[in-house]
matplotlib code that plots the C-alpha trace (Angstrom):
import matplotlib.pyplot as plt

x = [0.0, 1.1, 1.1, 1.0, 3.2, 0.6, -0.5, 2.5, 3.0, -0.2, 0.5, 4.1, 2.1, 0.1, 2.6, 4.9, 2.1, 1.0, 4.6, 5.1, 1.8, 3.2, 6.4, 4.5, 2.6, 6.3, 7.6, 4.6, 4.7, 2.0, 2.4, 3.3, 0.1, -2.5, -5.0, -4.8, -5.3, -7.9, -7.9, -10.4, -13.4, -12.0, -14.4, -13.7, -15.0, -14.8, -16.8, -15.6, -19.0, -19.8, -20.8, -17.3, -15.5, -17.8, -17.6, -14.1, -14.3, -16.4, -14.2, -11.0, -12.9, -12.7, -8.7, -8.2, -11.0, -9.7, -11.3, -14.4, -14.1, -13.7, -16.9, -16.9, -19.6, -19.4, -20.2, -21.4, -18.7, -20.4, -20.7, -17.9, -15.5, -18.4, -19.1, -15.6, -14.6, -17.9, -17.3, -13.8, -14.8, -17.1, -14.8, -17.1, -14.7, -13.6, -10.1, -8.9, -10.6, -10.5, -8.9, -8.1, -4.8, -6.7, -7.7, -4.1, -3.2, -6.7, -6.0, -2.4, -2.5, -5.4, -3.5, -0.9, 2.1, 3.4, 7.8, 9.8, 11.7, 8.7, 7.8, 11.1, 10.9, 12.6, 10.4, 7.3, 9.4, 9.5, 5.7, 4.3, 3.7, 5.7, 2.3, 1.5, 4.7, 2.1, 1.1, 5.1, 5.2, 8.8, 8.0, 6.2, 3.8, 0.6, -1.6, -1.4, -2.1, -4.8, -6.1, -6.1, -8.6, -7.2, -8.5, -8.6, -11.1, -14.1, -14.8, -18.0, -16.7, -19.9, -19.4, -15.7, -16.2, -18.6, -16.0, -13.5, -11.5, -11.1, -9.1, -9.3, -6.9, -3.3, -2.0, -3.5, -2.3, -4.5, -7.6, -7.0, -6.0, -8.3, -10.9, -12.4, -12.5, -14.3, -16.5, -18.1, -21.2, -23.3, -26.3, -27.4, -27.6, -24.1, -25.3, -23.3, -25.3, -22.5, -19.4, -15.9, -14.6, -16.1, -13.0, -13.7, -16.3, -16.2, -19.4, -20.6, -17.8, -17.5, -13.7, -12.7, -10.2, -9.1, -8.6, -6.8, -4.4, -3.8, -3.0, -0.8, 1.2, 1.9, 3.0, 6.2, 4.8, 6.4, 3.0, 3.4, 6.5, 7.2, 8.7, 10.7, 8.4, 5.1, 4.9, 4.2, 5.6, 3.4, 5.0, 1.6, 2.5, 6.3, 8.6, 11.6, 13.7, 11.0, 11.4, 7.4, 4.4, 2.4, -0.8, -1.2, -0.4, -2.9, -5.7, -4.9, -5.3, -8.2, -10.3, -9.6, -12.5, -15.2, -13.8, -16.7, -13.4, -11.3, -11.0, -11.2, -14.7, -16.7, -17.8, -20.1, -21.8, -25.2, -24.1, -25.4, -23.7, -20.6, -21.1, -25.0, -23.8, -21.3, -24.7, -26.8, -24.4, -23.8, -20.1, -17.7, -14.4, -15.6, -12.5, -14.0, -12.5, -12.2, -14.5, -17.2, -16.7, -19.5, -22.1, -21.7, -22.5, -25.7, -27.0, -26.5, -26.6, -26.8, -24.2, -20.8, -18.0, -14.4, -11.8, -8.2, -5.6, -5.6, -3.8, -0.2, 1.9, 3.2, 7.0, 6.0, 9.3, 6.9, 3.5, 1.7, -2.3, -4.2, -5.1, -6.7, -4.9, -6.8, -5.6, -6.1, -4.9, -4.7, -6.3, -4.3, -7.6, -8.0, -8.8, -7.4, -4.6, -2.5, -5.7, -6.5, -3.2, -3.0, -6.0, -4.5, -2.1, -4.5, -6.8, -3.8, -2.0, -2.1, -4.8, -7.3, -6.2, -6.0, -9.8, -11.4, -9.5, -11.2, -14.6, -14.8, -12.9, -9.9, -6.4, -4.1, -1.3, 0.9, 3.5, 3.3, -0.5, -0.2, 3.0, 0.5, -2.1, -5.6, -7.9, -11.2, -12.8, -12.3, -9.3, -6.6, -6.6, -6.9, -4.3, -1.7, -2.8, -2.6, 1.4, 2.2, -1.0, 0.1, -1.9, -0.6, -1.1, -4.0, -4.5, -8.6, -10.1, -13.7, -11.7, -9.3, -12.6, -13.7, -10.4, -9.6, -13.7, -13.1, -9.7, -11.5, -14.4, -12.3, -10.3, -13.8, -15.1, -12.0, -11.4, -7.6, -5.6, -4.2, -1.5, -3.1, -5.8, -2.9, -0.9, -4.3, -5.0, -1.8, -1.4, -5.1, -4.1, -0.9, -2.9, -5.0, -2.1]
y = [0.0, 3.2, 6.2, 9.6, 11.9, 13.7, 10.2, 8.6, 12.1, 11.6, 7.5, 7.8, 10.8, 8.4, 5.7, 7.9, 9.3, 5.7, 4.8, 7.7, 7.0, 3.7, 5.1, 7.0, 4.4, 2.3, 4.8, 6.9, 7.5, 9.7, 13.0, 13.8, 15.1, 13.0, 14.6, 17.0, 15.1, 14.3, 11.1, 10.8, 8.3, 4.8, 1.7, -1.5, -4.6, -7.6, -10.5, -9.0, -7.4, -4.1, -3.0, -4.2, -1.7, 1.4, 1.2, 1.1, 4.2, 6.4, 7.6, 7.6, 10.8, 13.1, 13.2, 12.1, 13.8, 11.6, 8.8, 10.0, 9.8, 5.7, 3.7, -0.6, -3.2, -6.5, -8.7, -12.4, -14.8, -17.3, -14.8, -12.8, -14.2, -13.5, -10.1, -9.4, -10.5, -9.2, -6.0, -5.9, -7.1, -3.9, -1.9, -1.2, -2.5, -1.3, 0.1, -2.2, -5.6, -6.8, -10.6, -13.9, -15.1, -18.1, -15.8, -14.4, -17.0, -16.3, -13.0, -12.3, -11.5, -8.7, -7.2, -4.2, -5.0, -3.0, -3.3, -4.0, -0.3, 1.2, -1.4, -3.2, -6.8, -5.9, -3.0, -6.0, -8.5, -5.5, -4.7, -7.8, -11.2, -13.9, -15.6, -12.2, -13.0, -14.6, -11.5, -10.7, -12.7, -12.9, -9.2, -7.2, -6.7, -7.9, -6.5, -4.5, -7.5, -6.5, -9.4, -12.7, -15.3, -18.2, -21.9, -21.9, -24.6, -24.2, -26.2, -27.0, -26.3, -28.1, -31.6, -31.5, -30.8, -33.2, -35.7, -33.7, -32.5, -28.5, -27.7, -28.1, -30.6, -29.3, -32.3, -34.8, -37.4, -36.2, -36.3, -39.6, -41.5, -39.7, -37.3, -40.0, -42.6, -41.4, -38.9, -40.7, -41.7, -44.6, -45.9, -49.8, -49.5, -47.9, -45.1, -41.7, -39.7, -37.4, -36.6, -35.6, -34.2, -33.8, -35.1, -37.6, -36.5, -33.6, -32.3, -32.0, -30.4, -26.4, -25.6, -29.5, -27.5, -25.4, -28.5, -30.6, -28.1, -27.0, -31.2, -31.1, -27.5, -29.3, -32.1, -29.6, -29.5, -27.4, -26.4, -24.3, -22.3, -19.6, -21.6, -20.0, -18.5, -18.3, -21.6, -23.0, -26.0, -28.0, -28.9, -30.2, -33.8, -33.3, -32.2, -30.2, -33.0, -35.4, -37.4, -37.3, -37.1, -34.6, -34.6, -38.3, -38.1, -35.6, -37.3, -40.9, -39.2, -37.2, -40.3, -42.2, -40.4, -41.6, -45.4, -47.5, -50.0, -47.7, -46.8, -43.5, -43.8, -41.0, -38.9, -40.1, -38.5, -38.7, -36.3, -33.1, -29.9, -30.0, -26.3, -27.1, -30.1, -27.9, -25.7, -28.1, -29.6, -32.8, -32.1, -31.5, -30.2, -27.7, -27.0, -23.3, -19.9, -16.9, -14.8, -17.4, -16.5, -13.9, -16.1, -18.9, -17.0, -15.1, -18.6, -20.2, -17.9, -20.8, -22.6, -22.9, -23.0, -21.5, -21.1, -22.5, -22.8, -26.2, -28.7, -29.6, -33.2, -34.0, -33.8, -30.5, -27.8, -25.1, -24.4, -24.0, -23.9, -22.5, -19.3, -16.6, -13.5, -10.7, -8.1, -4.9, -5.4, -2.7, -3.9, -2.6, -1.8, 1.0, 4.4, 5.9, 4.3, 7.2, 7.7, 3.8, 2.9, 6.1, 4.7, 1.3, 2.9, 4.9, 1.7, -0.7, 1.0, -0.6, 1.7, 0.4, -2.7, -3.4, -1.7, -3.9, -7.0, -6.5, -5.7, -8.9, -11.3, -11.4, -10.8, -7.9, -8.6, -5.9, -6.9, -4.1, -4.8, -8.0, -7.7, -5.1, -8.0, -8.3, -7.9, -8.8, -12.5, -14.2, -11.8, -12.9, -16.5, -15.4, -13.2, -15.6, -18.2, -15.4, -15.4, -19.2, -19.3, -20.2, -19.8, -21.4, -20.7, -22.1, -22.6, -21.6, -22.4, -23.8, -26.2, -27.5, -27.9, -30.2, -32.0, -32.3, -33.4, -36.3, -37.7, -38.1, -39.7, -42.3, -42.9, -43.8, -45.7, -47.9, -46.4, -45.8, -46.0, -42.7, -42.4, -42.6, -40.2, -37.7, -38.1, -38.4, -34.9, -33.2, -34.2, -32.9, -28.8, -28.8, -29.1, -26.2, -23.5]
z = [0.0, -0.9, 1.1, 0.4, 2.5, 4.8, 5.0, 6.3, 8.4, 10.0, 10.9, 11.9, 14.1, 15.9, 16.0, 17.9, 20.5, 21.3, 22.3, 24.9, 26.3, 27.1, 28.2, 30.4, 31.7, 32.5, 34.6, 36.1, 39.8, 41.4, 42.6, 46.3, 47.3, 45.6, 47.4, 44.3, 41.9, 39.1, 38.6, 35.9, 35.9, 37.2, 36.7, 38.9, 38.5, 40.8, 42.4, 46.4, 47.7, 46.9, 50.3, 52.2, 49.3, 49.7, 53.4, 52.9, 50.6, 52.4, 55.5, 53.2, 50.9, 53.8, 53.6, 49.7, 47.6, 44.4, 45.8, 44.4, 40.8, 41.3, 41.0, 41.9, 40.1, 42.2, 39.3, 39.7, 40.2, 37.4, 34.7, 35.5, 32.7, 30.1, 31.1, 31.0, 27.5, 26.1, 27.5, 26.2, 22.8, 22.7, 24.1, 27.1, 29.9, 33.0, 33.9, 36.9, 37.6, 41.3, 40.5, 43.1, 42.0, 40.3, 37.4, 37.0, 34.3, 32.7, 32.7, 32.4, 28.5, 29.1, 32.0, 31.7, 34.0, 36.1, 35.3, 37.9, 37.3, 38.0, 41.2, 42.6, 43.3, 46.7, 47.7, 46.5, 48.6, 51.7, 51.5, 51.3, 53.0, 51.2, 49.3, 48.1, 45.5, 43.3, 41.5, 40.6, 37.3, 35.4, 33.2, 36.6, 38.8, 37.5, 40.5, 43.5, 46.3, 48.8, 50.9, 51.7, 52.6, 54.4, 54.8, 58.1, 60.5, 62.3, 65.3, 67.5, 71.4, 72.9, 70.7, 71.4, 75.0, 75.8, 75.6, 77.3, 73.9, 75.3, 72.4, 68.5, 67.3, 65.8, 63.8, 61.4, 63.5, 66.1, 64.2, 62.4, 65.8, 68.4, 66.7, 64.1, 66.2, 69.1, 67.6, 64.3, 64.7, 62.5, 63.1, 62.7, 59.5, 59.3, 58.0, 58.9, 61.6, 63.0, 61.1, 62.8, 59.3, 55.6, 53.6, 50.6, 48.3, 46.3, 45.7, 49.1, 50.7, 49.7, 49.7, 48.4, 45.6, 48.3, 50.9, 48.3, 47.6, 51.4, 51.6, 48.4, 49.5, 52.8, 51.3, 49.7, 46.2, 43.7, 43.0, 39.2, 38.0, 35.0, 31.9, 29.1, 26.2, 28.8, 29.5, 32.9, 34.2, 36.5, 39.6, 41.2, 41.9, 42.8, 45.6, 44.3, 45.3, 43.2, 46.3, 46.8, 44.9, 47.2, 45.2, 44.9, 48.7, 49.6, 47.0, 49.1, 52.7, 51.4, 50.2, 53.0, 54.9, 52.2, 51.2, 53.7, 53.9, 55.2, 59.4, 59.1, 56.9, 58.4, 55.3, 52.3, 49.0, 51.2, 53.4, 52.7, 52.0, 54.6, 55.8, 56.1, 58.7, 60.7, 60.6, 61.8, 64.4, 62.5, 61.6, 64.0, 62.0, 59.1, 56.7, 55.6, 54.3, 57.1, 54.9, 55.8, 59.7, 60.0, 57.7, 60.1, 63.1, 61.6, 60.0, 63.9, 66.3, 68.8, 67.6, 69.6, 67.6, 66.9, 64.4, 64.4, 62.1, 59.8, 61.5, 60.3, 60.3, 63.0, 62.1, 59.9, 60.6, 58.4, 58.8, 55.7, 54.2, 51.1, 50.9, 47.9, 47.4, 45.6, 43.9, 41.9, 38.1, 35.3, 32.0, 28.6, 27.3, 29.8, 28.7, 31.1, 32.4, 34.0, 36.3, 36.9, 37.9, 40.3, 41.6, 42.0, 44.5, 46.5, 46.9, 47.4, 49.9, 53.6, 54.9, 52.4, 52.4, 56.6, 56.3, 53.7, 54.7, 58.3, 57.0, 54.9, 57.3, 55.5, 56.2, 54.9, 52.8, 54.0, 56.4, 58.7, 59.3, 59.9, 62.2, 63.9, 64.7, 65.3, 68.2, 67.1, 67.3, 64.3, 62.8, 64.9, 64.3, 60.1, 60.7, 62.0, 58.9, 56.7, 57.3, 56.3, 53.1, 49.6, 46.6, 43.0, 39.6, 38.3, 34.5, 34.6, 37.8, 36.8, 34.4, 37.7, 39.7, 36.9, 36.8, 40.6, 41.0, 38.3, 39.9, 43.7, 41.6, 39.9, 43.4, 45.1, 41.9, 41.8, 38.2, 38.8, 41.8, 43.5, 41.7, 38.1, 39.0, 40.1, 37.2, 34.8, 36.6, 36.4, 32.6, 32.2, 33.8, 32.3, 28.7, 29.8, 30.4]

ax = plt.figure().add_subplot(projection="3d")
ax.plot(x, y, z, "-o")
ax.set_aspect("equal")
plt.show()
């Protein structure tokens, strides 16, 4: 094609203004006094409840004005994906979206980074809590982190009591030797009646992706590293070492609770919903997120129960358990990316974060809030699990429920043994990155 000279002027015109305004964007650092500043409309989207951000807002306005020209849509979690890409596709999106690590990989080719020029890795490594490193890929920062919700597990006080257990069990030894065996209740017709914990199925028990990978982090997996040429390498079902195969370890022990030949047989697929048990006082050990904390206690009032942190191996030198990390990311579709990632650092600094974190029962990811502690109820306990949570990088997370669902299926079925369903599974995500 042939261009005319005003032509080419005017396109070598453009070219040249889109490359400063991402030059700009690589090394822009807000102003000292941000309370000055127009930011510009900034749009938000997220699945994190609208209220617990807004709340969060509203007392921050009266010091920094530019809070005000940035609006938040919570979004439903099952649409969420397809409202995002059709929004994108007609150029209707917003400029920041409010992510869990499990989308990053998802996401990662939509999302602007942030270079490590403009954000150090050792100012990321001084500000945040060590599973917060999630969202510092091998190019940047791909989002601000700004909580964390922890497994963490609920516990009934009165059932444990009554047979003079004061305290919730620490180890895994201690609730396969002494908490199953003399709290499982079954009656003539050996059917379940009272449940010490809801491991084995998978779709009765809420958090099972969350629980299997707590079992297979504790078990040292490699979990899922950066490859040359964006590819990931899947570490799932290996120890650095390759001494172990943590996910086939953590499937075995998991499925142990719901194999009717097995001791420790306490949980089955006619069971109902596991946190509808713990409700209803017919499951002792509930293996639950600390942003479900406040839901229990307003669905029970009357129950009598407690959180603790998820118990450990006995020999275990480092504590460890699954937690979700959310953070703000900046889409390169933005409009108005100067103002969206300003806003990224006015909502992802520690005041904002210690403030929604606390509203929704979650835990701050900056290391001088948590250092700081927690008084209230719940928030100490999720604050101390926040410290030793891990996340890894899944591939698309409704396609790893899928996956994970099928391998405990085929363990119970007799389809494969433990190890085949791990491998099966591993070789099954690794297709999907």
């Amino acid at each position: 094609m042939n261009l005319r000279p005003f032509e080419l002027f005017l396109v070598l015109g453009f070219g040249i203004l889109g490359l400063l305004a991402l030059g700009l964007l690589a090394t822009y650092k807000p102003p000292a006094d941000t309370t000055k500043v127009a930011l510009g409309a900034v749009e938000i989207w997220g699945t994190l409840p609208e209220d617990a951000f807004y709340a969060t807002l509203k007392p921050l306005l009266e010091t920094q004005p530019s809070y005000a020209a940035i609006s938040y849509t919570e979004k439903d979690p099952s649409t969420f994906d397809s409202e995002v890409l059709n929004a994108l596709a007609e150029d209707r999106g917003p400029d920041l979206l409010l992510l869990p690590h499990e989308a990053l990989v998802s996401y990662r080719s939509k999302i602007q980074p942030i270079p490590f020029e403009n954000f150090p890795a050792r100012d990321f490594k001084n500000l945040y809590i060590d599973g917060a490193e999630i969202w510092a890929m091998s190019d940047g920062v791909y989002g601000y982190p700004l909580a964390i919700d922890p497994l963490v597990m609920y516990w009934n006080r009165d059932i444990l009591s009554s047979k003079n257990v004061l305290n919730a069990p620490k180890t895994w030894e201690a609730i396969v030797n002494d908490i199953v065996p003399t709290f499982v209740e079954r009656d003539f017709n050996r059917n379940i009646t009272l449940s010490p914990v809801a491991f084995g199925e998978y779709r009765n028990v809420t958090n099972a992706a969350e629980i299997l990978s707590m079992l297979t982090i504790q078990g040292g997996s490699s979990l899922v590293s950066e490859g040359s040429e964006g590819r990931y390498i899947m570490g799932l079902n290996q120890t650095p070492d390759k001494s172990r195969a943590p996910l086939e370890a953590a499937a075995t022990f998991y499925t142990n609770f719901a194999s009717p030949s097995n001791p420790l047989y306490s949980w089955n697929r006619a069971r109902p919903i596991d946190r509808d048990a713990f409700l209803s006082e017919d499951l002792i050990l509930y293996f639950g997120k600390g942003s479900e904390a406040r839901g229990i206690a307003a669905q029970n009032p009357n129950l009598n129960f407690d959180i603790a942190e998820v118990p450990q191996g006995a020999a275990a030198t480092v504590r460890r358990t699954y937690g979700t990390f959310y953070g703000l990311s900046l889409l390169k579709s933005s409009d108005n990316k100067s103002g969206a990632y300003l806003a990224m650092q006015l909502i992802g600094g520690a005041d904002f974060s210690k403030a929604m974190a606390d509203y929704l029962d979650m835990a701050p990811v900056y290391r001088s809030s948590l250092s700081a502690g927690s008084a209230d109820t719940y928030g100490r306990i999720i604050y101390t699990t926040a410290v030793v949570a891990r996340g890894w990088l899944s591939p698309a997370p409704t396609k790893v429920d899928a996956i994970l669902a099928e391998m405990v299926e085929d363990i119970l079925a007799n389809r494969q043994c433990p190890g085949e369903a791990a491998d099966d599974a591993v070789g099954r995500m690794s297709q999907e990155y």
